[in-house]
C-alpha positions as YAML, in Angstrom:
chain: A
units: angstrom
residues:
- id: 1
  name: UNK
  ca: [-4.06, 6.61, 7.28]
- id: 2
  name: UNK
  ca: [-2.32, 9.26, 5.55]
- id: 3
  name: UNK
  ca: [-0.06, 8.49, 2.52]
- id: 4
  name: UNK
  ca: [-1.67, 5.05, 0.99]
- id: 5
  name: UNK
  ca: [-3.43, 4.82, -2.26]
- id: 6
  name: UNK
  ca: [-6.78, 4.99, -1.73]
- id: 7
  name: UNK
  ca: [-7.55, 2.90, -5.01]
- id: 8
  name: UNK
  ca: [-5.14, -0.08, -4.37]
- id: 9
  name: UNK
  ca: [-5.50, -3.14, -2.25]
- id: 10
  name: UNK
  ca: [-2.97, -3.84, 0.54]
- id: 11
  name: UNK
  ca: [-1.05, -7.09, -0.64]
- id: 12
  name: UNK
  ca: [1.06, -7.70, 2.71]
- id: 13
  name: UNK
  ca: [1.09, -6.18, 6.33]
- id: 14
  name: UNK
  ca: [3.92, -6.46, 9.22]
- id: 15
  name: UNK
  ca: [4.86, -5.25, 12.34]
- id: 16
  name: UNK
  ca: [8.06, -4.93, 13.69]
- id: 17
  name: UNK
  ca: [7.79, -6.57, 17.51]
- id: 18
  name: UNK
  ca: [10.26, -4.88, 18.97]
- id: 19
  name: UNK
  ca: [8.72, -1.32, 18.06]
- id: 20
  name: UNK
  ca: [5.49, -2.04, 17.15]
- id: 21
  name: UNK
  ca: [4.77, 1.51, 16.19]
- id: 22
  name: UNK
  ca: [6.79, 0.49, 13.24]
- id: 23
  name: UNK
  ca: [4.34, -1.15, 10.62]
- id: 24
  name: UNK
  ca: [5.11, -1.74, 7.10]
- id: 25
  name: UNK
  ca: [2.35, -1.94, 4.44]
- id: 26
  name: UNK
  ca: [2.84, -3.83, 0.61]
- id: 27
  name: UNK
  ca: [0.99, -2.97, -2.08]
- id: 28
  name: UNK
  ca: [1.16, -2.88, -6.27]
- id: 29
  name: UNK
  ca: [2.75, 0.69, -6.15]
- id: 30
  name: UNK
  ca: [5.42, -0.51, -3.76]
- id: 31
  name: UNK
  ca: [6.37, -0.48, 0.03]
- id: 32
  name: UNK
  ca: [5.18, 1.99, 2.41]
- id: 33
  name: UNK
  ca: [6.57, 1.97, 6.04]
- id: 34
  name: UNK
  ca: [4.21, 4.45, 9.15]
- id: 35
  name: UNK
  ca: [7.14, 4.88, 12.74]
- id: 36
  name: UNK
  ca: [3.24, 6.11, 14.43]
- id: 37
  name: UNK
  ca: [1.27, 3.05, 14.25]
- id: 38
  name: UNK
  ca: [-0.50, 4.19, 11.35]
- id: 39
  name: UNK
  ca: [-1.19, 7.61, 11.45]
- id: 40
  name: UNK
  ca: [1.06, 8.48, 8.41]
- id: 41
  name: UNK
  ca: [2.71, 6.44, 5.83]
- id: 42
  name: UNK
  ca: [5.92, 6.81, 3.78]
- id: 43
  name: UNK
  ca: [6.43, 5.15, 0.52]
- id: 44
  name: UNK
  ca: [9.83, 3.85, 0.36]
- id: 45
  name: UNK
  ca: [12.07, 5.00, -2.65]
- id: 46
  name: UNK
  ca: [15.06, 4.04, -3.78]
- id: 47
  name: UNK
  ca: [15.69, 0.70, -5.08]
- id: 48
  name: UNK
  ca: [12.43, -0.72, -3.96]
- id: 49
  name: UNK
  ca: [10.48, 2.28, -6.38]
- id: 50
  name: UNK
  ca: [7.17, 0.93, -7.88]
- id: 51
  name: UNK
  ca: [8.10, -2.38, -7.02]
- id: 52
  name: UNK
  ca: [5.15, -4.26, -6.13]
- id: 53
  name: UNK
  ca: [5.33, -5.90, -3.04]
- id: 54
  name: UNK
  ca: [3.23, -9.27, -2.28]
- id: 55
  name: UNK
  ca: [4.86, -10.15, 0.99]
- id: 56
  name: UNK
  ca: [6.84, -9.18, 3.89]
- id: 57
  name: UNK
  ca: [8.33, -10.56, 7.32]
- id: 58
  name: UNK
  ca: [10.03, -8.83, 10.03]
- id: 59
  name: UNK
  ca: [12.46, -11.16, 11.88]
- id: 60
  name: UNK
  ca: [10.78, -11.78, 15.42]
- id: 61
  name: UNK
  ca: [14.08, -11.69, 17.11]
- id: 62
  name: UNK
  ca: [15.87, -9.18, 15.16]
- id: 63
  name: UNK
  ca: [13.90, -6.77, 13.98]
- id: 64
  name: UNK
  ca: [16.20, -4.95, 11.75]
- id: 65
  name: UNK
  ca: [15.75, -8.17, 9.44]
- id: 66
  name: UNK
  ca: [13.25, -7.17, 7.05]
- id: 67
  name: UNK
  ca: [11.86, -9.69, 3.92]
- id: 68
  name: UNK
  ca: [9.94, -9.35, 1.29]
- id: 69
  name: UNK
  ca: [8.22, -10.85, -1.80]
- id: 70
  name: UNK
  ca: [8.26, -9.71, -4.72]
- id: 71
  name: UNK
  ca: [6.65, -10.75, -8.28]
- id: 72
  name: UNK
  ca: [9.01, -8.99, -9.90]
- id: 73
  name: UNK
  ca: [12.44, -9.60, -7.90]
- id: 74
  name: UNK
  ca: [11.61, -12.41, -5.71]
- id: 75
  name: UNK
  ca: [13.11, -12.53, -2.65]
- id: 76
  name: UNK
  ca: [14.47, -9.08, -0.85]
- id: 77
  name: UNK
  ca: [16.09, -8.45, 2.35]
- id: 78
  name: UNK
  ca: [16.71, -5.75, 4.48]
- id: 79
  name: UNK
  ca: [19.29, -5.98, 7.05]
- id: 80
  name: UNK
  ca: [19.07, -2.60, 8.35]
- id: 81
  name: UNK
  ca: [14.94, -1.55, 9.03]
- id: 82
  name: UNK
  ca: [13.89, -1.15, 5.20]
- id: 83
  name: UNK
  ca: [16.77, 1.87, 4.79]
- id: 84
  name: UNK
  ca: [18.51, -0.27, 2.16]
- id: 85
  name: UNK
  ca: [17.66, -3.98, 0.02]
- id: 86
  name: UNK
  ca: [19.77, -6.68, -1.42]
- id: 87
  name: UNK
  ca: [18.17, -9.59, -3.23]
- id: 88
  name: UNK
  ca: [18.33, -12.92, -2.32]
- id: 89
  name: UNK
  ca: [19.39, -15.73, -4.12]
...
């Protein structure tokens, strides 16, 4: 599991169902996303950088629909995978 903190907890776990290779992990340092069931992980920058992330939800029809939970922001989505996040109000 290459890539996640080894001295954090994970907070929130998903996989997408129409790839399930696709797996996206939550944790207090932010969002980390493995595309090889696991193997490696990729923390996600950008907007979502050090946010911590209590929750997540992949749409089980469209999987390009991408939630999550936040302490700090509430509500995210993602409309495209997890490339980009708008918040929700």
């Amino acid at each position: 599991m290459g890539g996640l903190p080894t001295s954090e907890r994970v907070n929130a776990f998903a996989v997408n169902p129409g790839e399930p290779q696709v797996m996206y992990v939550g944790m207090r340092s932010g969002l980390y996303v493995s595309k090889d069931a696991g193997r490696t992980w990729r923390k996600v920058e950008g907007e979502l950088l050090g946010v911590p992330v209590a929750a997540i939800a992949v749409h089980p029809a469209t999987p390009e629909l991408v939630y999550l939970g936040t302490p700090a922001l509430g509500i995210l989505k993602s409309a495209d995978g997890g490339k980009s996040w708008r918040r929700q109000r």
